[in-house]
Each structure stands twice: as structure tokens, then as C-alpha cells.
N, C-alpha and C positions, 0 to 999 in steps of 0.2 A: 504493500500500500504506500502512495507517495507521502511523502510529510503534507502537499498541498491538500487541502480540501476537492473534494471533485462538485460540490452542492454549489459554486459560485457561477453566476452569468457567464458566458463565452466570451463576451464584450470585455476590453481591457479596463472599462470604467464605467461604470454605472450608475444611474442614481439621479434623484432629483437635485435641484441646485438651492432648496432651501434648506438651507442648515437646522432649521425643526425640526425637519422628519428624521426621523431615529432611525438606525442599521441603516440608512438609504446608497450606502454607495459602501463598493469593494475594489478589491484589487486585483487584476487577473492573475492566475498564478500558472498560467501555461509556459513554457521553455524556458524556465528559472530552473539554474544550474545548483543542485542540491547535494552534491558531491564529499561536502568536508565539512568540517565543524569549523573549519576557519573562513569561510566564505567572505570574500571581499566583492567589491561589484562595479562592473565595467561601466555600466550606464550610470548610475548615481553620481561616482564623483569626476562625471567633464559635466556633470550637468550644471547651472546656473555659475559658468565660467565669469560672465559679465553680469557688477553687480548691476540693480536696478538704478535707477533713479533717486535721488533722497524724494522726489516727492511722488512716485510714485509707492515708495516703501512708505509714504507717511498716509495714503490714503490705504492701504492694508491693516487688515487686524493685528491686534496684541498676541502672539503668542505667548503661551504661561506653559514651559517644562517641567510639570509638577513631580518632587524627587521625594524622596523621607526613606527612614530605615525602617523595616518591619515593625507594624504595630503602633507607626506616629501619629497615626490618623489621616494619613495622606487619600487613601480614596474616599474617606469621609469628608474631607475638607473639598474636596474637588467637587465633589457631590453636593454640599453648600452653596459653592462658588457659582456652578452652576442655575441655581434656581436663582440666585442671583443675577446673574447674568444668561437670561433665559434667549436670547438671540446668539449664543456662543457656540462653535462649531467642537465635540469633543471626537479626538480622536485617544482610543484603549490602544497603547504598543505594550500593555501586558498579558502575554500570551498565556499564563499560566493562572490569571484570574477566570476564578468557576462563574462566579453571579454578580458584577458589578451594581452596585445602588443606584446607578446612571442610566441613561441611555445614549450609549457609544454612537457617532455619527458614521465613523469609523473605525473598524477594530480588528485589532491583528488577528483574532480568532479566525474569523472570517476568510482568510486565506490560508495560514497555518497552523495544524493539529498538532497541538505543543507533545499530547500523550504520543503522540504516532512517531514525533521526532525522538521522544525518551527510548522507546522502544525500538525504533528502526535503525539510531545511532550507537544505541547501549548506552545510553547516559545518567547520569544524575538526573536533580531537578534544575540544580542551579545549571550545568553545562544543556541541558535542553531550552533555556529559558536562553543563556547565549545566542546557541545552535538558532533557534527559531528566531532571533531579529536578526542574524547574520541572513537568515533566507531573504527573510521582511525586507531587511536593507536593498535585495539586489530586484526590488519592485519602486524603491520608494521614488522613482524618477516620475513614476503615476500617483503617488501619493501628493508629492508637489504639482503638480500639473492638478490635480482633483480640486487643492486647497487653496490655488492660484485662482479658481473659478467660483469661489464664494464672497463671493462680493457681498451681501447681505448681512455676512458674520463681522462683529464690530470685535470676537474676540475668538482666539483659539487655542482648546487648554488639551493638553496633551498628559494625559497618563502616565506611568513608565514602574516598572516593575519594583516591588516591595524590595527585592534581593539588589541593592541599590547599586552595588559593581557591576549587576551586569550588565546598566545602562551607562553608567557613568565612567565607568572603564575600559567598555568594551570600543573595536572598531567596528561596531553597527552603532551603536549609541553616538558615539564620535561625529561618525556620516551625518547620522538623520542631525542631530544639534547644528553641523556644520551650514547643513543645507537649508533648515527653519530659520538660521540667523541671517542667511546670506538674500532670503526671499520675504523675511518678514522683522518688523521688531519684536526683537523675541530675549526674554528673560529668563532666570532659572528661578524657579521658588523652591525651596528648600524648609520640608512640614519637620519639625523638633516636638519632640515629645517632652512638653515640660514636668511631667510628675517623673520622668526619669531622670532630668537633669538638675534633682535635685541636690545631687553631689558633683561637686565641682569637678572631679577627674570625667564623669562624665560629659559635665557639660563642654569640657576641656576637647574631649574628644568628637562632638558634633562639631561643633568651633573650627577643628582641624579639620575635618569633613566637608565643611561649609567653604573654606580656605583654598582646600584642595581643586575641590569644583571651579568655583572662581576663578583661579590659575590656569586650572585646564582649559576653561573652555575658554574666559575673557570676555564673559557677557553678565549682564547687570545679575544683581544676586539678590532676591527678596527672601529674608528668614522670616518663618511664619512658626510662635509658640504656639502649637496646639493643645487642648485641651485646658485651658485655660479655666475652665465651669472645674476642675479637679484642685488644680494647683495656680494662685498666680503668679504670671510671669514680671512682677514688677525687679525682685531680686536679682533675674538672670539679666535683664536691664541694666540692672545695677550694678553687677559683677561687668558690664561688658563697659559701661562708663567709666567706671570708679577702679582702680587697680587695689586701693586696699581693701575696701570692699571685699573683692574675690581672694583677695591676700589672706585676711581676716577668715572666710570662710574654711579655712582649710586649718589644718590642726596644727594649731602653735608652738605645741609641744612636739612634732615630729620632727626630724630632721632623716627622713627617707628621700631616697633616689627621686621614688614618683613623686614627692611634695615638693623637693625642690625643682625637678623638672616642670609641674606643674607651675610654680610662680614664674620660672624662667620665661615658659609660654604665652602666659597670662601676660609677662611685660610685652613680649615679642608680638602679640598679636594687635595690640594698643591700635595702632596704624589703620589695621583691618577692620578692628569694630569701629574706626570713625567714620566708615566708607559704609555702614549697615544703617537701613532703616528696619529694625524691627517691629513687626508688630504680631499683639495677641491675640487670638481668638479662639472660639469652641465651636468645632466643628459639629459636633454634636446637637448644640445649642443653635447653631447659627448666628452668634456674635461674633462682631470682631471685624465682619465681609467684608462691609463697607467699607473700614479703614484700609484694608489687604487691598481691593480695588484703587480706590485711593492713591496710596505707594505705589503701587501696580501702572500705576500712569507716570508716576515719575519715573519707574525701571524705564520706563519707553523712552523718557527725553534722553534719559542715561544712555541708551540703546544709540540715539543718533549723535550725542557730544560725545561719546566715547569708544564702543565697541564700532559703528560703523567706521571711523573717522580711524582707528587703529587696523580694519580688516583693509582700504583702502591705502594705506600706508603700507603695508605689509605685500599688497600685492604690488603695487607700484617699484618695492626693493627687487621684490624674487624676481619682476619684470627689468629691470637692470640688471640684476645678477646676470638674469637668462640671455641679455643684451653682451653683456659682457663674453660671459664661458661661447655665445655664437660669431663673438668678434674673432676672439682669441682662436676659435677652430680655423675662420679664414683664413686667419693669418699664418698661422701654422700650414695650412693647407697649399697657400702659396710660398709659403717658404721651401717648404717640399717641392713644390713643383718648379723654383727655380734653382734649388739643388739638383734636379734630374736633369733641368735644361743644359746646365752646367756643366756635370757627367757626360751631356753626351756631346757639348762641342768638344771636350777634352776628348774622348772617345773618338772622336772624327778626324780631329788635327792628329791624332798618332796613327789613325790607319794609311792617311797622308803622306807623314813621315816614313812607313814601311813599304808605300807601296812608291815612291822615287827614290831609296837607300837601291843603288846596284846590288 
């Protein structure tokens, strides 16, 4: 049995063009090459070579990369956000989710049978949950073309797997972010589970996580405290403002490895949290949205005063560089060839020599 689904339209794109209607559009999953667990993909990345316009990218929706670790309330909060923003187009790239609270406009299900991949691959869960967006990845050149044609969606919130490496690590993960920023204003949100951060080495370690992401990918970063109806997040606020604060937090009387590494962190990341708008809410509750909304409109200006303005700078280098290593081949290339030219009048004036010597 293939990993693909065989229940999908023959059509490589289907579906109505208002972002209301739920499951309305899939992705075909004919001559998609399903061979390795390391699947990279030939069409995705020459796709969107040339960025857009700035104001063509400003008449396009907000896309929201919604990330968290297992258990943060990440598809609750999506699921909020949503009824919130009830003209919002969602696409599920977790393939490994039974019954989402939502209803997916798009969903990776729909084309790839996550059980089929565990079992046809010999895999895990987490390595099927890879495996199945490395497929996903070598369609998603119809997935942007699909999300290029919703004009009507004022936002677009994208799902992604509870197992958060294997979006955020992965080269399918990589792709699709690559390809959402480069066609849309697009942010990462990052859901925190604040009743677990209530110890600082924890919270130390979302921090890092949150850091990490940011670095990788270079696109605006909304931290979102969840659960907030549990525990509130004014503390974690206030460990992120205040350095003795989260100094204090931590046991005064220890002088361990992890406590002093920890305060070392806590100075070192100072920089980072001045660059954070956090905000709390209860997904549960549905408090908090509006703020996240809110923020969620300044990631967008951040999007164009920063990540676009550095993705353009970036290509404009590699475009010199590539200027450069294609001079320097000429050059070479004629130097060679007036070394040969060279070779052969010398080659010519001695057979001269040989053939007038009596």
C-alpha cells in the first residue's frame, strides 16, 4: 500500500476558494517520489526564486507557524485563535493528529497515511511523523500555489506537530517555513506551558527553545503563556524583565553546575527577552486572543522592517558571490585557453625548426 492516500481527487488541486469551507481543498499525491526517509524535493525549493513585491506581500494574509512542546496547549490555543478569527484559512501539517478541535482547510492527513508510513518504513512514531512531511514537503509547491489563491483569508494559521523537532529541525519543516516567509508575512508563535515553567531551569529551557527557533529561522517570534486560567504568567514576565528577579528564584543556597549555569543564561539571554512581546492567555478559557492578535500584527511590521529587508540582503550577497565564483570560472577558463594557444605556436615554430635543420 503507498504511504499516499488513494480517497483524494485526481485533480492536483481542488476545492472551493473560500477559506470557510472546511477539508475543501487537497493535494495531489500522484508521482511523488517516496523512496527514503530522507526525502528532499526538487520542485519546492527553485520554487518562489523571486521575492514578491513589498506591497504585494502586504496585501496577503498573516501567516501564524503555530509551534509548543507536547501538552502546551498548542492545538487548543489554535483552536481559540480560530473562532477568533473566523475568516482565517487553517492548514493541519500534523500528520499524526487522530481528531483535531478544528476544522482543517487543509490537512496533511488528506494526502499522507502517517500509520501506513510507520509500517511500510519500519519506523517509530516520531521518525514516521519526519518521514510523512519529508513526502508532504515534495507537494508543497501546490500547497503555495493553493494559498496564493485565497484572497478572502485576512489570516493563515498553520498547525505543526506536538513532537516539536520534527518541524522545527527537520529539512521539510525548514522548506515549508522557508517558502511561507518568502510568499507571505509570516511569524513563528511559540505556545509555553506556564504551570510547567514554574521552575526556572524549566522555564530556562523553553527560553532556549524559543532562542533557538528564532536563530534558525530569522523570522519574528510571538511567545504565547498558555494556560494562564491555571497559573499566572505575570512572574515569568518578570523573570524575563528583571534578572534578579529570576536570580532570586533559584536556590540561594546552591552552588550546582545547573544553578550557576542557569544564572549565566538568564544574564546571557537579557538581549533576547528585550526583543519579546509576551503575552498570556487561556486557551481553554479563551482569554488573552485578542491581545495575541494584537502582537500578532506587530510580528507583521517586524516581518517587513526586519526578516524581509535581511532575506533580501542575503540574496543580493549569494547573488555576488555567484557573480563572482562565475567571473573567476571565465577567467580561468580563458587563461587556459591562452595557455593552449600558446602550447601550440610553440609546438609549431619547432616543427619548423625540424623540418628546415638538413
Amino acid at each position: 500500500m503507498s504511504s499516499f492516500t488513494s480517497k483524494l481527487n485526481p485533480n492536483p488541486i481542488n476545492g472551493s476558494n473560500d477559506s470557510n469551507d472546511s477539508n475543501d481543498d487537497s493535494i495531489d499525491s500522484d508521482n511523488t517520489n517516496t523512496t527514503t526517509n530522507n526525502t528532499t524535493t526538487n520542485n519546492t525549493t527553485t520554487t518562489n526564486n523571486t521575492l514578491p513585491s513589498v506591497e504585494t506581500l502586504k496585501s496577503r494574509p498573516t501567516v501564524h507557524i503555530i509551534v509548543g512542546m507536547a501538552g502546551s496547549g498548542k492545538t487548543t490555543f489554535l483552536t481559540a485563535l480560530s473562532r477568533t478569527l473566523p475568516d482565517a484559512y487553517i492548514v493541519n501539517l500534523d500528520p499524526a493528529c487522530m481528531d483535531p478541535p478544528y476544522e482543517p482547510n487543509l490537512d496533511v492527513r488528506d494526502t499522507i497515511d502517517y500509520s501506513t508510513v510507520m509500517s511500510e518504513y519500519g519506523l517509530g512514531p516520531n521518525g514516521a511523523i519526519v518521514t510523512s512531511l519529508n513526502l508532504y514537503a515534495t507537494r508543497f509547491d501546490q500547497v503555495m500555489s493553493l494559498l496564493e489563491s485565497k484572497s478572502s483569508a485576512s489570516h493563515i494559521i498553520v498547525d505543526t506537530p506536538g513532537q516539536i523537532e520534527a518541524f522545527t529541525w527537520s529539512s521539510a519543516g525548514q522548506i515549508m517555513t522557508e517558502l511561507l516567509a518568502t510568499s507571505f508575512p509570516t511569524h513563528l508563535t511559540y505556545v509555553v506551558d506556564t504551570v510547567r515553567c514554574a521552575g526556572p531551569s524549566t522555564f530556562m529551557s523553553n527560553m532556549l527553545y524559543a532562542l533557538s527557533m528564532s536563530f534558525r529561522s530569522r523570522l519574528p517570534l510571538q511567545v504565547v503563556f498558555n494556560k494562564c486560567d491555571l497559573a499566572d504568567a505575570a512572574f515569568l514576565k518578570e523573570w524575563m524583565s528583571d534578572y534578579e528577579a529570576f536570580s532570586g528564584a533559584l536556590d540561594s543556597a546552591s552552588d550546582s553546575y545547573y544553578d550557576s549555569l542557569t544564572r549565566s543564561l538568564g544574564m546571557s539571554l537579557d538581549q533576547f527577552y528585550s526583543s519579546l512581546e509576551p503575552v498570556q492567555v487561556s486557551a481553554a478559557l479563551g482569554t488573552g486572543i485578542e491581545e495575541y492578535v494584537g502582537a500578532s500584527a506587530r510580528r507583521r511590521e517586524e516581518y517587513f522592517e526586519g526578516y524581509l529587508q535581511d532575506v533580501r540582503a542575503r540574496r543580493e550577497e549569494q547573488k555576488v558571490k555567484r557573480e563572482v565564483v562565475a567571473r573567476k570560472a571565465r577567467e580561468d577558463s580563458m587563461r587556459r585557453l591562452e595557455e593552449d594557444i600558446e602550447k601550440g605556436k610553440g609546438g609549431g615554430e619547432k616543427r619548423k625548426d625540424q623540418e628546415a635543420t638538413p
